[in-house]
N, C-alpha and C positions, 0 to 999 in steps of 0.2 A: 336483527338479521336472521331468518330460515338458514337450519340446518340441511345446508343439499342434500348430506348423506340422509336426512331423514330416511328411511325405509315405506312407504307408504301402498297400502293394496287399496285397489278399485274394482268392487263387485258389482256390479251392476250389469242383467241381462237386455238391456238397452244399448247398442254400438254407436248413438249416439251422445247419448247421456258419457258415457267412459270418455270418448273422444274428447268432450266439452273441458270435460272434469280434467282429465291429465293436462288440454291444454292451459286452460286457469292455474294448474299446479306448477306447470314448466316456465309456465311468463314469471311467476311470485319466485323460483331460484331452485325447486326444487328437482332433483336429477334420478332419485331411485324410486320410481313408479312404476308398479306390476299392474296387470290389469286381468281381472279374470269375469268369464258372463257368466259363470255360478257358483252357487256355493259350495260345492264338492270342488271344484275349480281353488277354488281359494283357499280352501282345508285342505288339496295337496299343495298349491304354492305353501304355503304358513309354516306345513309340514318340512316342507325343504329348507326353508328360510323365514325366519318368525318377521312380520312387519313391526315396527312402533305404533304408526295407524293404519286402522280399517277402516276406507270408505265404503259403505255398503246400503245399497236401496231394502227398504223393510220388506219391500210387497215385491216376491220374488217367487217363482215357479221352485217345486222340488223343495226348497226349503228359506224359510223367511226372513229376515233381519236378526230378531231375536232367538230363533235357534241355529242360527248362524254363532249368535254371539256366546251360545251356551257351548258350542262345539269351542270356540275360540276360545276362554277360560278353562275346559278340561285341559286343552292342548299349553295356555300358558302356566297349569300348575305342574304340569309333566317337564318342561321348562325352564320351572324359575325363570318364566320372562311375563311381564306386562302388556298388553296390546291394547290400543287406547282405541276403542271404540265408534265410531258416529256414525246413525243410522240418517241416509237419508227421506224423509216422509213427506206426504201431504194430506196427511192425517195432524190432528189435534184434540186437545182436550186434557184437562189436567192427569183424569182418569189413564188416559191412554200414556203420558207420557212417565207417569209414578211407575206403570207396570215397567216400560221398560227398563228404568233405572233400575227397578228390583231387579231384574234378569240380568242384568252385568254392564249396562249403556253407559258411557261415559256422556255422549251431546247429540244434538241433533243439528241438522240442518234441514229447513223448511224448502221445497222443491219449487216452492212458487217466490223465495227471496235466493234461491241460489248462487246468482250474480254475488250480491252483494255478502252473505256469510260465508261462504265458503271458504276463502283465503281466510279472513279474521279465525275461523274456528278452527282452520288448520296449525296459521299461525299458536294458536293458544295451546293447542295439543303439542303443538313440536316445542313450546316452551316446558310441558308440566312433563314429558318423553324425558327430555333433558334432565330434570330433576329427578325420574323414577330411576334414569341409568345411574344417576351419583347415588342415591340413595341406595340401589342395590348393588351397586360395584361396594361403598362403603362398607355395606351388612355381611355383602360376601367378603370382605377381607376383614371383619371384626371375626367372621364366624370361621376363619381360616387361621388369625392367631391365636384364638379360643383353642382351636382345637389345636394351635399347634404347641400352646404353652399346657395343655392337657395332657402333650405325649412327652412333653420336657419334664413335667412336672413330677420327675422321681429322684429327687436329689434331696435330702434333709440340707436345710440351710444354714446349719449351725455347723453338721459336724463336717458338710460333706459328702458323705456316705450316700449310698440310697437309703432311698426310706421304704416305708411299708408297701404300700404300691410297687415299687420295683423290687423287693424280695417276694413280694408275690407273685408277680410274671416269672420272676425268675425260678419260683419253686415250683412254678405248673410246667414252664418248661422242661426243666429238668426230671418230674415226674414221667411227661411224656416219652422224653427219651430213655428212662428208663425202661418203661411197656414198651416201647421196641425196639430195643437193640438192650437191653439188660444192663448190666451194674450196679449202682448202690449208690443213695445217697443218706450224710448224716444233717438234720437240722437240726443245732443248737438255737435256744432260747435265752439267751441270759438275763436278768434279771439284778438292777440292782436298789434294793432296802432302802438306801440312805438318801438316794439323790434326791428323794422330796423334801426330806427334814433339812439337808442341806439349802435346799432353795429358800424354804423357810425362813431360815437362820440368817442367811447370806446375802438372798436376794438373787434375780435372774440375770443380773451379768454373771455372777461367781459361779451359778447353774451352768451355763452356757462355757464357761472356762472348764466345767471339771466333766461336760459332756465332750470336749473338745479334748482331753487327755484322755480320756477311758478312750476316747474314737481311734486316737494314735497311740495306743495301747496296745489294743484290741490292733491293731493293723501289722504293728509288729509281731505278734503272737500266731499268725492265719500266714496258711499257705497263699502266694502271691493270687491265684486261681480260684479261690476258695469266695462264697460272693457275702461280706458283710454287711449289715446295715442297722439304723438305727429304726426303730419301727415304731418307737412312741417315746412319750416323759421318759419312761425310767426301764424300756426294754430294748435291747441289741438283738440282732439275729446272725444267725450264721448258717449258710448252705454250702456242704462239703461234698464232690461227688468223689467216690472211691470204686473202685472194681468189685471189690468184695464185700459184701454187710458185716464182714467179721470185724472188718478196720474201724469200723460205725461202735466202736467202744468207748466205756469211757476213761480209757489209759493212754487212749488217742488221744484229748483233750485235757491230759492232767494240768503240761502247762499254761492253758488256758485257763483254766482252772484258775492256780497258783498264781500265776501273774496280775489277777485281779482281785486275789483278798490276800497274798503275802505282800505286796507290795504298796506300799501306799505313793499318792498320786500327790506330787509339789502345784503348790495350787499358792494365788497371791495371798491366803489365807493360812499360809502355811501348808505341812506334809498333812494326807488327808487319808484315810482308811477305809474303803467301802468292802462291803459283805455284798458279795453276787454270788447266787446261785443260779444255776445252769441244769436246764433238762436236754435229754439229747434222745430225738427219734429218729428211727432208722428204719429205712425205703429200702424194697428191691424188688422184683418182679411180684414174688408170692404175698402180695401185700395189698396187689388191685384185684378189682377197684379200689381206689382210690384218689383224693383230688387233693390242692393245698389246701382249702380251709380244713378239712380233717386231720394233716398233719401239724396245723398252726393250732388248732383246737386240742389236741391233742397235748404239744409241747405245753401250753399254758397250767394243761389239770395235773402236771408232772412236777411245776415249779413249786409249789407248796411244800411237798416232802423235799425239795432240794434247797430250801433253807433252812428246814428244820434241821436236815442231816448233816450238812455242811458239803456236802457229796454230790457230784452229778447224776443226775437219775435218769438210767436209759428205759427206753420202749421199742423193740423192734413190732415193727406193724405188721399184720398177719391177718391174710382173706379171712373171716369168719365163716365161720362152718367148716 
C-alpha cells in the first residue's frame, strides 16, 4: 500500500506533462503532491519543505535534471534529509545513464514507457523513503543517546564520586569564576601508594571495597560544597573555593591529611593502612592566565616530594614575569 503522506515534487516546464503526472499519482493513493515548472521553483519549494521524491524532467530550460539534482544533495546534506531522485528522460545509453547515477540519480523513467513505470517506480521509491526515515530516525537517536550518555558519563562507577572528566569541567569552571568576580580556589591531589600492591595482593573486588572506604572517607572529611572525585586507579581529587588564597594552606587540610594515613580503613581483609600523600595548588586572580590542565599538571610534579615528606606540599600559582 503507498504512503499518502508520501511528500512528492514534480518539476517539469511542460503543464502537461505535471497535469498527467500528478494525476497517475492521485489515482495510485497518493495525496502530498507539489508541482513546480522549474528548477529554481523547486529549490524554493524543497527550501521550505524537503520532498521524499523528486520527479523531475532532465532536459529543462535554466537548469537541467542533473544540476537540479546536485542543488538537491547540497540542500539534503545541510538537512540530514535524503531526497530520492528520478529523472524523467528520453534519452538512453548506458554512457548517459552511469553519468547520472554519478551525479546523485537514484532511477529513471523513460518518457516514451511513462504509462506503464511511473507508479511501479514511485511505488519502489516510496518503499526504500520508508526505510531511509527508519534508518535515519534510528541513527538520529543512537547519535542522541551517544551523546546523551557522554554528558552523563561523569560518575566514577565504583565509588560514586565524579571522575576526571567532571573535576575537570568543574576546575575550568571554577577557574573562570575566579577571572571575574575573584576569590580563591585550593586543588588537592591525593595520592594513594598502596592501592596497586593491594589489588595485587587481594584482587579487584577488595580494590573496589577499599576504593569505596577511602571514597566515604574522604566525604566525611570535605566540606559539604567542596567538589571531590576520584580521577583514576590510585588518585582522588579535590576542588575547594575559599575567598582568600590565604585559606589555600596546608593547615587547612591537616585533617585530611590525617584522616588518611592515621587511620586505617576496616576492609573484609581486615583493618588496612594506606600512605597518601597530598599536594595542594592554589588559584586566584594573580595567577592568569591560566587553565586546568596546568593546575592538574602542576598538582601531579608536586606529589613526589609529598611522599617522600610525609607532608602536603603547597604551590600557590603566580602570572610569570
Amino acid at each position: 500500500m503507498p504512503n499518502p503522506q508520501l511528500s512528492i515534487l514534480v518539476v517539469d516546464d511542460a503543464k502537461f506533462s505535471s497535469v498527467m503526472i500528478g494525476r497517475a499519482l492521485s489515482k495510485a493513493g497518493y495525496q502530498d503532491i507539489r508541482f513546480a515548472d522549474s528548477a529554481s521553483a523547486a529549490l524554493a519549494l524543497i527550501e521550505q519543505r524537503p520532498a521524499n521524491v523528486l520527479l523531475a524532467d532532465w532536459l529543462m530550460p535554466e537548469m537541467d535534471g542533473l544540476e537540479l539534482t546536485a542543488q538537491v544533495r547540497q540542500q539534503d546534506e545541510m538537512s540530514a534529509h535524503y531526497t530520492y531522485v528520478i529523472l524523467l528522460t528520453g534519452r538512453d545509453g548506458q554512457d548517459v545513464l552511469s553519468q547520472a547515477f554519478d551525479r546523485g540519480v537514484d532511477d529513471f523513467i523513460s518518457k516514451s514507457a511513462m504509462h506503464e513505470q511511473l507508479v511501479p517506480r514511485v511505488y519502489a521509491a516510496d518503499r526504500l523513503c520508508g526505510s531511509l526515515q527508519r534508518l535515519t530516525q534510528t541513527n538520529r537517536t543512537l547519535t542522541e543517546d551517544l551523546n546523551d550518555l557522554e554528558q552523563r558519563n561523569l560518575i566514577d562507577p565504583i565509588t560514586g564520586l565524579g571522575n576526571s572528566r567532571y573535576m575537570n569541567q568543574k576546575l575550568g569552571d571554577s577557574l573562570r569564576q575566579i577571572e571575574s568576580r575573584g576569590g580563591a580556589l585550593c586543588y588537592l591531589l591525593i595520592g594513594l601508594q598502596e592501592l596497586a600492591s593491594q589489588r595485587d595482593r587481594h584482587g579487584e573486588e577488595y580494590h573496589h571495597e577499599l576504593l569505596r572506604g577511602v571514597a566515604r572517607r574522604l566525604q566525611q572529611l570535605v566540606r559539604p560544597l567542596d567538589v571531590l572525585s576520584r580521577l583514576d586507579e590510585d588518585h582522588f581529587g579535590l576542588l575547594a573555593l575559599v575567598d582568600d588564597v590565604k585559606a589555600c594552606a596546608p593547615s587547612s587540610f591537616k585533617r585530611l591529611h590525617e584522616g588518611l594515613n592515621l587511620k586505617a580503613f576496616k576492609t573484609s581483609e581486615g583493618f588496612v593502612s594506606l600512605k597518601a600523600g597530598i599536594s595542594l595548588v592554589s588559584v586566584d586572580a594573580n595567577a592568569f592566565p591560566t587553565d586546568a590542565p596546568a593546575v592538574t599538571t602542576q598538582a601531579r610534579s608536586l606529589l613526589r616530594d609529598a611522599y617522600a615528606t610525609g607532608r602536603i606540599v603547597p604551590l600557590r600559582l603566580k602570572q610569570s614575569g
